[in-house]
FIKEGU-954902 format. One line per 5 residues: number of its first residue (from 1); their letters; for each residue x, y, z of C-alpha. Coordinates in nm, 4 decimals. Each point is the difference from the previous one (the first is absolute). Layout:
NUM> A> X Y Z; ...
END
This chain:
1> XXXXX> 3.2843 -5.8118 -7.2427; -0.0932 -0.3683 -0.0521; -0.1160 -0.2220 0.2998; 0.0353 -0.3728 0.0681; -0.3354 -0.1728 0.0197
6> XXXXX> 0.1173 -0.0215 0.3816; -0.0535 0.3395 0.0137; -0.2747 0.0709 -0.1645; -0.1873 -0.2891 0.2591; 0.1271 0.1563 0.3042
11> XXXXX> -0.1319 0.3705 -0.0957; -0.3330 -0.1281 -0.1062; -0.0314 -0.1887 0.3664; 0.1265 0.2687 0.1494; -0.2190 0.2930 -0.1909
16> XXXXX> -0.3380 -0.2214 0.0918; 0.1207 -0.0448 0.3523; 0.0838 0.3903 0.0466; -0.3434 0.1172 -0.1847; -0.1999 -0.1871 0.2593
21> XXXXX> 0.2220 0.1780 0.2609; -0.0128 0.3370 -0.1250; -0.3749 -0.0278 -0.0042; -0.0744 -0.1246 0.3312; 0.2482 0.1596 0.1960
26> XXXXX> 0.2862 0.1941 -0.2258; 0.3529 -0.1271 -0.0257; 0.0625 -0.1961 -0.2974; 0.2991 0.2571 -0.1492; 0.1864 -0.1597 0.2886
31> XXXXX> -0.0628 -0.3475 -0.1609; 0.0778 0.1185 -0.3891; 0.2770 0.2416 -0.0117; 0.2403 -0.3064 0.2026; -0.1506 -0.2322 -0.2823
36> XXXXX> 0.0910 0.2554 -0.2660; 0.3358 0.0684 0.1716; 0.0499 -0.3768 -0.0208; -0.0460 -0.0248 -0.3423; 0.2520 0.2070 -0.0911
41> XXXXX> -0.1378 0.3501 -0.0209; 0.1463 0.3272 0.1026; -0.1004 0.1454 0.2958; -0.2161 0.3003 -0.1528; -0.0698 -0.2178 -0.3168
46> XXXXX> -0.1693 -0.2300 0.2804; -0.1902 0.2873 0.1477; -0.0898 0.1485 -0.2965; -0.1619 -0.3334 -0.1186; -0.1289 -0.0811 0.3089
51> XXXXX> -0.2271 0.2917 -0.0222; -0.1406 -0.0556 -0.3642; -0.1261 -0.3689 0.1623; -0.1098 0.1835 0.3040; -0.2343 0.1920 -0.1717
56> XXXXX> -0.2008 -0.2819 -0.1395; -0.0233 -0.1755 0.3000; -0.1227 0.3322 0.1720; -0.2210 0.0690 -0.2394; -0.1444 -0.3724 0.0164
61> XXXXX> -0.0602 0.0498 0.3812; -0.0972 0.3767 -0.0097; -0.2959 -0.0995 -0.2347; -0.0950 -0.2616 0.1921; -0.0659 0.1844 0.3294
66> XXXXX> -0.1360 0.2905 -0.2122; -0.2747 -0.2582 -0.1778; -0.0922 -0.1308 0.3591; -0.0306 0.3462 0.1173; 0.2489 0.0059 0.2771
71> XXXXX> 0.2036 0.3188 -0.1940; -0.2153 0.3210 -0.1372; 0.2210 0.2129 -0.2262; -0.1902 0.3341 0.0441; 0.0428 0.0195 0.3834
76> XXXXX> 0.4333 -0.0511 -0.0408; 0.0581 0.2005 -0.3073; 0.2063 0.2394 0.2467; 0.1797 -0.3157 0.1174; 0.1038 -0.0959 -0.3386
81> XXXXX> 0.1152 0.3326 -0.1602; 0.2133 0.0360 0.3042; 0.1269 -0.3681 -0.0404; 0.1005 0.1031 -0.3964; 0.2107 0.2951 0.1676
86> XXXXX> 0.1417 -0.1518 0.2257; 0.1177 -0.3153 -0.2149; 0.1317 0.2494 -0.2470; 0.2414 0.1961 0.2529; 0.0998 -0.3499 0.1408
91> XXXXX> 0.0856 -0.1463 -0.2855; 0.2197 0.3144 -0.0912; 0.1333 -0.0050 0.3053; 0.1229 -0.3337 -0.0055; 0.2215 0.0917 -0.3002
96> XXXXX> 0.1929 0.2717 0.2009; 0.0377 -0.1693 0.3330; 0.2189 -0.3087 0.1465; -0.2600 -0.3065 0.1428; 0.2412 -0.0415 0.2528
101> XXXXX> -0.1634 0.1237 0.3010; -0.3375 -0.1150 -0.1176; 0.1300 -0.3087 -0.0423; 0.0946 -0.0331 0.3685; -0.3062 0.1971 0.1956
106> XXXXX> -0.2518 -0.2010 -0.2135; 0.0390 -0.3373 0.1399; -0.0639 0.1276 0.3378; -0.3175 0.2369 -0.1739; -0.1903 -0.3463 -0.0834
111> XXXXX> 0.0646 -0.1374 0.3416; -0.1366 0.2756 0.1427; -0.3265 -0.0644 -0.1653; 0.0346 -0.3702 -0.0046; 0.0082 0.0375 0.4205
116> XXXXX> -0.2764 0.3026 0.0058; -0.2240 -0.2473 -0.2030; 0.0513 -0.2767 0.2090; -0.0713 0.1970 0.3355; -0.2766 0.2256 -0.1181
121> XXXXX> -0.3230 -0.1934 -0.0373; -0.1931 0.2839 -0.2400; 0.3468 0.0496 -0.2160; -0.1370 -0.1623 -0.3357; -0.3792 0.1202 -0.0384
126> XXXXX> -0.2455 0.0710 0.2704; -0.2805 -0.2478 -0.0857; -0.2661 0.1955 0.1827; 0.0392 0.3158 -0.2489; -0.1906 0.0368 -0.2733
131> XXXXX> 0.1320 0.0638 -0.3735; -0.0075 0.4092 -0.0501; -0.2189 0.1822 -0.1439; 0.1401 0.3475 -0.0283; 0.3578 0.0802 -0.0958
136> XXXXX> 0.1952 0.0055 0.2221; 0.2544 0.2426 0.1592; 0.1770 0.1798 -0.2720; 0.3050 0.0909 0.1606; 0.0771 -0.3699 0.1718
141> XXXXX> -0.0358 -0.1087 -0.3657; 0.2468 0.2559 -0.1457; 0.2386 -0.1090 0.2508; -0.0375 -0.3846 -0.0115; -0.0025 0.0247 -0.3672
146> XXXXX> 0.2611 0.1870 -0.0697; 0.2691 -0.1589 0.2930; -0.1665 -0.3489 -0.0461; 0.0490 0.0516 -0.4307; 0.3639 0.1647 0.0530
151> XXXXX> 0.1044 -0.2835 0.1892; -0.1424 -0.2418 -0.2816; 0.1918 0.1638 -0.2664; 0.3292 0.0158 0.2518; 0.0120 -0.3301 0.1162
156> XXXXX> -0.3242 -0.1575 -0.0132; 0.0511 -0.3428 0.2707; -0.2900 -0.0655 0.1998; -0.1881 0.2827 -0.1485; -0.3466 -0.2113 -0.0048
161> XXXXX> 0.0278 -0.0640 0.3477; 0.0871 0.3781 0.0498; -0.3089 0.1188 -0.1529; -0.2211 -0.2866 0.2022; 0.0860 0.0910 0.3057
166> XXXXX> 0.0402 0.4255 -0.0717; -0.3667 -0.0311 -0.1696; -0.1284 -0.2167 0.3119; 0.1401 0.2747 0.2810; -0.0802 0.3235 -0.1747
171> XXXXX> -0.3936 -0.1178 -0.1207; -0.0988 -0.2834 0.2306; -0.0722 -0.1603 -0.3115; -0.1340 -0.3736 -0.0372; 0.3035 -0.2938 -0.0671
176> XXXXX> -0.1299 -0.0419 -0.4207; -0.0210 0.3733 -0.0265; 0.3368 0.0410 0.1415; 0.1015 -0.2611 -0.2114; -0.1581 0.1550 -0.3175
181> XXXXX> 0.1482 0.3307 0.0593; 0.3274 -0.0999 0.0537; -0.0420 -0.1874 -0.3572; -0.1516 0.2675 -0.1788; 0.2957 0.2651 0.1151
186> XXXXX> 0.2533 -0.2778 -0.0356; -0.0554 0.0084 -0.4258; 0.0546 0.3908 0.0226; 0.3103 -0.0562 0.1557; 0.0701 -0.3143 -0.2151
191> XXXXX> -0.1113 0.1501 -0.3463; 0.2260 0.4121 0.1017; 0.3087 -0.2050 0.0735; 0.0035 -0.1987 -0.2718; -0.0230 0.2326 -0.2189
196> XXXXX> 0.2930 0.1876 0.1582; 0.1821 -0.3342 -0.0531; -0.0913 -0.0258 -0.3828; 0.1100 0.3202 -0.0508; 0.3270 -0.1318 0.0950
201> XXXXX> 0.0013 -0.3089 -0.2426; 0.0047 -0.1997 0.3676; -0.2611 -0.2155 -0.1067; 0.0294 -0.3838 -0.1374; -0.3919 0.0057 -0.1758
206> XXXXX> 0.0028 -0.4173 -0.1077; 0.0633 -0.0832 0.4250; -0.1984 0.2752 0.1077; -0.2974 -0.0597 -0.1832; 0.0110 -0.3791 0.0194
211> XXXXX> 0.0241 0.0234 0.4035; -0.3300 0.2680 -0.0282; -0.1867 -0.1903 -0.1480; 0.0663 -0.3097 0.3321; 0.0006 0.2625 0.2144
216> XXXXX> -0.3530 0.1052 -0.1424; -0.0804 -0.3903 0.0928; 0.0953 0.0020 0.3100; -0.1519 0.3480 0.0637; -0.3131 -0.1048 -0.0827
221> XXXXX> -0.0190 -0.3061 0.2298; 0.1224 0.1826 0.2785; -0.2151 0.2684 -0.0177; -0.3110 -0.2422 -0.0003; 0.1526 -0.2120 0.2210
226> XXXXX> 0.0240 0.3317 0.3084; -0.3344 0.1170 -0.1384; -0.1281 -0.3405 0.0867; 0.1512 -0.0714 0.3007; 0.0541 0.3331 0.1578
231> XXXXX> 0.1825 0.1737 0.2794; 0.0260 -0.3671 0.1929; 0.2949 -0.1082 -0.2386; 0.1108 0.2846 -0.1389; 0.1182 0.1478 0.3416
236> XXXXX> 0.2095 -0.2841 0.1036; 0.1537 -0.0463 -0.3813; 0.0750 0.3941 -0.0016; 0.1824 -0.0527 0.3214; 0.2087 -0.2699 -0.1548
241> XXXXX> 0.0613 0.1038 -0.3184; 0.1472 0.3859 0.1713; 0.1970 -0.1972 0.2311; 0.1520 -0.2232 -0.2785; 0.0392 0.2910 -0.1979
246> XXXXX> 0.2262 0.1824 0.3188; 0.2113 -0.3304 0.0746; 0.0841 0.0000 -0.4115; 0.0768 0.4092 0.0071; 0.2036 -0.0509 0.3109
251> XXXXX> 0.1735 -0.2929 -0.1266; 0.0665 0.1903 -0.3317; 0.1070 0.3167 0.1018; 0.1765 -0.0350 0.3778; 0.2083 -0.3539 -0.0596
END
């Protein structure tokens, strides 16, 4: 598929703009697949590529967090395994079942959290915790892994701010290890789903990789920029990015 120059402009503004999104806060397949979609793309051709960008970008952000020590691997092993499964069933399932109904409760899913975060002071990160030191509960992993990864390989919209705000209610964890978590399980989903996708030739490689590797730029200054600036912006930017996210969905799927 050959692009105008046009296009090729608005995807690269667009992939820098949604790295530094999905690293602060999660959310920047709601800014890509439209661009995609607007280019011409078919829907799952759009998804499918959307994903193989995604991955670079989480990657970008993932590594970032993990250099500055705000993610540990060996303590959410259990965590990611389950993530893998659950990404795999969901991104079966999405091949047997009709979005229709998803497509209609999710909207009012994202305001949901956009309106818990708002009222609930401690929803993103509980700055008076300290980063942990033992793993975690195994079975709260298992299950936020393995819903939190299905639902990435389903659907996948708003899945970063998902994972923020699961990771910040189930472990009292700080705002940049929330943040790193959520990255870190985000390319498990990412990296499962496309896969699933290239398996079913649903992948334009040129646009995808092209958009990675702006994503991957605007990953990396988002993830320095939250590291550096902490829970005082990213709070009030993860509000407004979930509720912008909701008003889109809504608008989408229910007019």
């Amino acid at each position: 598929m050959l692009l105008e120059t046009s296009h090729w402009l608005i995807l690269s503004g667009v992939s820098v703009a949604a790295g530094f999104i999905d690293a602060v806060v999660g959310g920047g397949g709601l800014l890509t697949i439209p661009a995609l979609l607007s280019v011409g793309l078919p829907p799952h051709v759009a998804l499918g590529t959307n994903k193989l960008a995604a991955c670079f970008g989480s990657f970008t952000s993932a590594m970032t967090y993990f250099k500055q020590q705000f993610f540990t691997p060996s303590l959410w092993y259990h965590t990611a395994i389950a993530t893998f499964i659950g990404a795999v069933c969901g991104s079966l399932l999405v091949l047997a079942i009709d979005n229709y109904w998803l497509e209609l409760i999710l909207p009012a899913i994202i305001i949901g959290v956009a309106l818990y975060t708002l009222f609930s002071p401690n929803a993103i990160g509980c700055k008076n915790e300290a980063s942990p030191k033992t793993t975690p509960n195994k079975i709260k992993q298992w299950l936020s892994g393995f819903f939190l990864g299905g639902y990435d390989g389903f659907a996948g919209p708003g899945i970063g701010a998902f994972w923020t705000i699961t990771v910040s209610r189930l472990y009292s964890l700080p705002t940049l290890n929330c943040c790193g978590l959520a990255r870190a399980m985000t390319l498990v989903s990412n990296i499962t789903a496309l896969v699933v996708f290239m398996l079913q030739s649903d992948v334009m490689y040129e646009i995808g990789l092209s958009m990675g590797l702006f994503m991957m730029l605007g990953s990396f200054i988002g993830a320095r920029f939250a590291i550096q600036f902490g829970s005082s912006v990213i709070k009030p930017l993860f509000i407004s990015v979930v509720i912008i996210m909701s008003i889109h969905l809504a608008w989408s799927n229910w007019f």
